[in-house]
C-alpha positions in Angstrom: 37.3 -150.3 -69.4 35.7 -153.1 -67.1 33.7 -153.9 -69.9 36.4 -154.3 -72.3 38.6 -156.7 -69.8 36.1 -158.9 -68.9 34.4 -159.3 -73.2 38.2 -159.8 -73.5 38.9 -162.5 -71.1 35.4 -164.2 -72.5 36.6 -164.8 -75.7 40.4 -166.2 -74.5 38.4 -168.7 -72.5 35.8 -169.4 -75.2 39.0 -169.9 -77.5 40.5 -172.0 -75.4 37.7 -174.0 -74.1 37.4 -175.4 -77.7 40.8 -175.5 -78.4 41.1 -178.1 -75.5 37.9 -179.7 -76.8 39.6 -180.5 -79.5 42.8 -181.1 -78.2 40.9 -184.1 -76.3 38.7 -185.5 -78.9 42.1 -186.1 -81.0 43.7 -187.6 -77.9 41.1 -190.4 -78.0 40.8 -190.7 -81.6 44.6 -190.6 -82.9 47.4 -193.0 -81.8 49.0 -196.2 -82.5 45.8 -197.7 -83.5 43.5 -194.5 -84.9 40.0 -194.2 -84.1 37.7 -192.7 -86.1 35.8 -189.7 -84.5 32.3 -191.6 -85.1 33.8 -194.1 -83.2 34.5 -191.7 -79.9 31.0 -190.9 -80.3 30.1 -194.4 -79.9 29.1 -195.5 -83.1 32.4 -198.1 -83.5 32.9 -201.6 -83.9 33.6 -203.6 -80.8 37.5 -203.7 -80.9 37.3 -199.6 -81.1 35.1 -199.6 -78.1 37.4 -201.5 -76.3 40.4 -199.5 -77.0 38.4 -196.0 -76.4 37.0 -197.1 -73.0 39.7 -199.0 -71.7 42.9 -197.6 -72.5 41.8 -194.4 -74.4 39.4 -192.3 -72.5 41.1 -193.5 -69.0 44.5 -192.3 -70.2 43.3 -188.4 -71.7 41.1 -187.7 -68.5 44.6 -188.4 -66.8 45.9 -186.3 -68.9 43.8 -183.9 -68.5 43.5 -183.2 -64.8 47.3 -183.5 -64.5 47.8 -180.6 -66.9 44.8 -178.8 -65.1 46.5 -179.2 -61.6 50.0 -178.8 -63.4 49.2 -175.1 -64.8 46.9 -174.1 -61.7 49.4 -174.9 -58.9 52.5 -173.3 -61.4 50.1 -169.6 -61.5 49.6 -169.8 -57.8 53.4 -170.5 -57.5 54.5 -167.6 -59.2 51.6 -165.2 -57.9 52.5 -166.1 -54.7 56.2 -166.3 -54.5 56.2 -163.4 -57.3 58.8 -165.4 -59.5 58.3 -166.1 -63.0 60.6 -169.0 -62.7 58.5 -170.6 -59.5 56.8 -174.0 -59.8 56.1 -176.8 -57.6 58.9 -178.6 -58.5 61.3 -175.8 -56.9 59.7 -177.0 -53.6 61.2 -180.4 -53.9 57.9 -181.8 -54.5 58.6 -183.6 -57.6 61.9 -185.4 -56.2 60.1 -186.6 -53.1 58.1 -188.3 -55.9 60.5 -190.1 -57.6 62.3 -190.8 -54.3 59.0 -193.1 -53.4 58.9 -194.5 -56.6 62.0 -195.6 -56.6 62.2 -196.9 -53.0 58.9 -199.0 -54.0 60.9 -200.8 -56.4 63.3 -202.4 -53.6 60.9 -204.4 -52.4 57.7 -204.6 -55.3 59.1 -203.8 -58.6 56.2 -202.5 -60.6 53.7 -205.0 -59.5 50.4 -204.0 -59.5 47.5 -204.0 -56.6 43.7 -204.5 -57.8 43.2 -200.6 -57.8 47.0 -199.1 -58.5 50.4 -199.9 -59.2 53.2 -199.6 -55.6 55.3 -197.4 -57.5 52.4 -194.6 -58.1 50.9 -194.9 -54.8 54.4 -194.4 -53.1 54.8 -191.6 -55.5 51.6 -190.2 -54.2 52.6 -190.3 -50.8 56.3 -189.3 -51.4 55.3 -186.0 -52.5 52.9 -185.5 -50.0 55.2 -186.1 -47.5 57.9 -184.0 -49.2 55.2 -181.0 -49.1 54.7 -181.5 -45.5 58.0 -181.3 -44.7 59.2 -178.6 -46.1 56.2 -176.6 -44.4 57.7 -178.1 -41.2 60.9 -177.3 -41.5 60.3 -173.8 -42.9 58.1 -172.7 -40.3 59.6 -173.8 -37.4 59.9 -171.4 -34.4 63.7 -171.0 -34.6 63.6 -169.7 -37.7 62.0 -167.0 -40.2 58.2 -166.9 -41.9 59.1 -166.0 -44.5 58.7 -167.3 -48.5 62.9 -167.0 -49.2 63.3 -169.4 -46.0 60.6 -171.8 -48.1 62.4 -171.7 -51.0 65.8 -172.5 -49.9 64.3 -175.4 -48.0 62.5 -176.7 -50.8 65.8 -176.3 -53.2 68.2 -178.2 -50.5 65.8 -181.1 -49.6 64.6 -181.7 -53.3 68.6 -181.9 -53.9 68.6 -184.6 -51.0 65.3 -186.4 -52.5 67.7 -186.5 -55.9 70.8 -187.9 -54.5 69.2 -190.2 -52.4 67.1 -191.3 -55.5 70.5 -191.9 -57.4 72.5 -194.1 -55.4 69.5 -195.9 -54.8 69.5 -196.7 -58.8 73.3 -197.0 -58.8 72.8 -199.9 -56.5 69.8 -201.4 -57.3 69.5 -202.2 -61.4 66.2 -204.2 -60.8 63.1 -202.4 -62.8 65.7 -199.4 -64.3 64.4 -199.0 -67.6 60.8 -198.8 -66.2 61.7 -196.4 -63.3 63.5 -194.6 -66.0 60.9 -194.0 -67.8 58.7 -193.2 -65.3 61.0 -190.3 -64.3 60.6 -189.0 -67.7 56.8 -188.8 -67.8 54.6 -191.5 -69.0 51.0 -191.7 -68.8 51.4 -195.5 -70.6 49.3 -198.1 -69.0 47.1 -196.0 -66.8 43.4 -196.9 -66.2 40.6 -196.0 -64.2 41.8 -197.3 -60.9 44.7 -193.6 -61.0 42.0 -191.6 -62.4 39.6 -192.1 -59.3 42.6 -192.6 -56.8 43.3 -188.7 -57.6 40.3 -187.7 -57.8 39.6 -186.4 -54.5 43.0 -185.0 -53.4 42.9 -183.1 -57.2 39.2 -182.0 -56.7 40.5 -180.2 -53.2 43.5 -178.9 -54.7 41.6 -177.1 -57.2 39.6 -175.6 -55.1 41.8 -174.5 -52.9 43.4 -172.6 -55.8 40.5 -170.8 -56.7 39.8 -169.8 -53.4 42.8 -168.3 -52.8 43.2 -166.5 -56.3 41.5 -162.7 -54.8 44.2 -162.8 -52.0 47.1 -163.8 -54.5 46.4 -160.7 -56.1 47.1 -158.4 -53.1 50.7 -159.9 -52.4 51.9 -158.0 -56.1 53.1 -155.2 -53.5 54.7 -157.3 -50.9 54.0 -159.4 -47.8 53.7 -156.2 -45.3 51.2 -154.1 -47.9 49.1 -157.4 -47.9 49.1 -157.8 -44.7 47.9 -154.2 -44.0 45.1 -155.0 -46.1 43.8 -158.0 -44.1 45.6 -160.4 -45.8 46.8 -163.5 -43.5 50.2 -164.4 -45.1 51.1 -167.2 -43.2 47.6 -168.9 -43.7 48.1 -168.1 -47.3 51.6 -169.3 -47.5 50.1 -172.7 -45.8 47.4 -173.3 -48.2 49.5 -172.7 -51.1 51.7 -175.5 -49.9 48.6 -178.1 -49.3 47.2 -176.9 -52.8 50.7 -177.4 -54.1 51.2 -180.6 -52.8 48.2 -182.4 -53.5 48.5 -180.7 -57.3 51.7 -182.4 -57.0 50.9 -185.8 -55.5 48.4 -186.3 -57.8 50.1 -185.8 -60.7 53.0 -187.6 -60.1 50.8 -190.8 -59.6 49.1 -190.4 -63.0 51.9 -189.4 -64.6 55.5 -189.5 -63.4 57.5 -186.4 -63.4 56.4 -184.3 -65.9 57.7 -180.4 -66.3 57.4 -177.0 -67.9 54.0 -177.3 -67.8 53.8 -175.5 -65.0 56.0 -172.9 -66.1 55.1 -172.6 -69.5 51.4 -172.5 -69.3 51.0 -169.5 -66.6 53.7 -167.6 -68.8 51.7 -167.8 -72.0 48.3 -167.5 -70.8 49.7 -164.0 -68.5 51.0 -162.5 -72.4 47.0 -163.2 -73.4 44.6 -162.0 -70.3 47.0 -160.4 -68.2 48.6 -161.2 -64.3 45.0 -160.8 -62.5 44.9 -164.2 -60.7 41.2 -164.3 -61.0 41.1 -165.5 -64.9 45.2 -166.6 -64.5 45.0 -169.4 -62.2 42.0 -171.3 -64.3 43.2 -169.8 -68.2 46.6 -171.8 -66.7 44.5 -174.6 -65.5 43.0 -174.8 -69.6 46.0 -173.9 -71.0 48.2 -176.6 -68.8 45.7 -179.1 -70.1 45.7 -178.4 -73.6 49.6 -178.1 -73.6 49.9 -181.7 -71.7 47.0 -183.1 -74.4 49.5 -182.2 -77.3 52.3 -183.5 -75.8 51.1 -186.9 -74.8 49.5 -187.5 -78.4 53.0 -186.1 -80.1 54.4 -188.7 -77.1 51.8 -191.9 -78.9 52.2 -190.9 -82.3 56.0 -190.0 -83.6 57.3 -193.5 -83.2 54.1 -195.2 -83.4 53.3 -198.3 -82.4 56.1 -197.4 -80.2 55.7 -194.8 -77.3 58.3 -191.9 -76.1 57.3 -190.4 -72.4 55.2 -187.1 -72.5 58.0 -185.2 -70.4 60.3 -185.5 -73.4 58.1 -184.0 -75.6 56.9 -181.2 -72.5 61.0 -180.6 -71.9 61.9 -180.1 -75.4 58.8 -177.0 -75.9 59.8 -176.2 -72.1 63.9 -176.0 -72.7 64.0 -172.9 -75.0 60.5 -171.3 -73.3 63.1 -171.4 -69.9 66.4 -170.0 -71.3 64.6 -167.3 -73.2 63.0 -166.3 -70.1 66.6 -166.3 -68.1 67.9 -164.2 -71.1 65.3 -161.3 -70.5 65.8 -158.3 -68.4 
């Protein structure tokens, strides 16, 4: 039976490895300008070269993580919270984002530094701050340890992020369209200088989530039957937030706000391998990847030479893929 699980979760991974193999090949080869797949090996003329290293293979590694970190952190959300509907967005992550993005405009626009723009660097910080705040406020003496207590914290200030982020735009016109578009989801104009910014924080992220994936699985009977088996919740509860966080941070700063994947991919991948967190957390991390791939190349190619943000194309697969989940018993 062993035997049968584990030849059965080889050959999911070994379909999806190349799945996303090519999923990023055609991300560097196909867009406004297309590239011939000699040319990604690097037998192309100079002007290919140019696009594939500069704006090309910068932009799908981006890609790539952020659907790895988006997919990881949305299994380890629902494992650990044991929703199907839980994602790091629900902790107001996501609108701390887009509250420092939009608060960098005040005073920088969307100029850029020598290693990364203001607004995705206060993006960074705004959900990292968001994260930690939220672990503040729900663990505070006065009040209950508990995961409900963390999720109606992270629904009321992520509604505060929003509103805050709003009246901000309603009085302040300066860089809309951009910011606007940002909020959807763009990886447009990204370079090296957000790939290695993330790099770290996403690196430590990661592994946090595969460290924590055997203990995720004792939580399936509740907080008090995991704790009877050695299982610190509270320290567990903590580094899903850090994990969460930094998945989040990172992501926001190469991409903007950018969901479903997080919902979508842990969903899918559970139908195919089954809920052990031990091949969900990184089949989510692939799948996440491969799902945020497709996206961004539908995103460069439908109106080509023109560009429509990623989360468009990620809302409109994640709309239906949410309501039909609502709908079932």
């Amino acid at each position: 039976m062993v035997k049968a699980e584990t030849k059965k979760i080889f050959i999911i991974s070994s379909i999806l490895i190349i799945v996303l193999a090519l999923s990023f090949f055609a991300a560097l080869s196909f867009g406004a300008e297309k590239i011939s797949f000699g040319s990604v090996f690097g037998r192309g003329d100079k002007f290919d070269n140019i696009i594939l290293w500069n704006i090309r293979l910068p932009r799908a590694l981006l890609v790539l993580l952020t659907g790895i970190l988006l997919g990881g952190s949305g299994a380890v959300f629902q494992l650990f919270f044991q929703n199907p509907l839980a994602e790091p967005g629900i902790m107001g992550i996501s609108s701390g984002a887009t509250l420092g993005a939009v608060i960098a405009t005040l005073g920088t626009g969307f100029t850029t530094s020598k290693l990364i723009s203001s607004v995705n660097l206060s993006a960074f910080f705004g959900a990292l701050l968001a994260g930690l705040f939220v672990t503040a406020l729900a663990f505070n003496k006065s009040r209950k340890n508990s995961s409900i207590m963390l999720l109606l914290c992270g629904t009321a200030l992520g509604t505060l992020y929003s509103s805050i982020s709003s009246a901000i735009l309603l009085t302040c016109n300066k860089e809309l369209h951009s910011i606007y578009t940002w909020i959807l989801g763009s990886f447009n104009g990204r370079s090296w200088n957000e790939l290695l910014f993330i790099l770290i924080p996403s690196g430590i992220s990661i592994l946090i989530m595969i460290l924590i994936s055997p203990q995720l699985d004792l939580l399936t009977c509740g907080e008090k039957s995991a704790e009877s088996l050695g299982v610190e919740v509270n320290r567990l509860r903590i580094l899903v937030l850090i994990c969460g966080s930094l998945a989040m941070s990172s992501a926001v700063c190469a991409g903007g706000t950018i969901g479903f994947v997080g919902l979508i991919a842990p969903h899918i991948v559970r139908k195919l391998s089954g809920p052990k967190s031990r091949s969900l957390i990184p089949l989510s991390m692939i799948f996440g990847a491969i799902l945020l791939l497709v996206s961004d190349l539908l995103a460069r190619v439908i109106i080509a030479p023109a560009e429509l943000p990623a989360g468009i194309i990620t809302s409109i697969l994640g709309v239906p893929f949410f309501i039909s989940l609502c709908l079932k018993k």
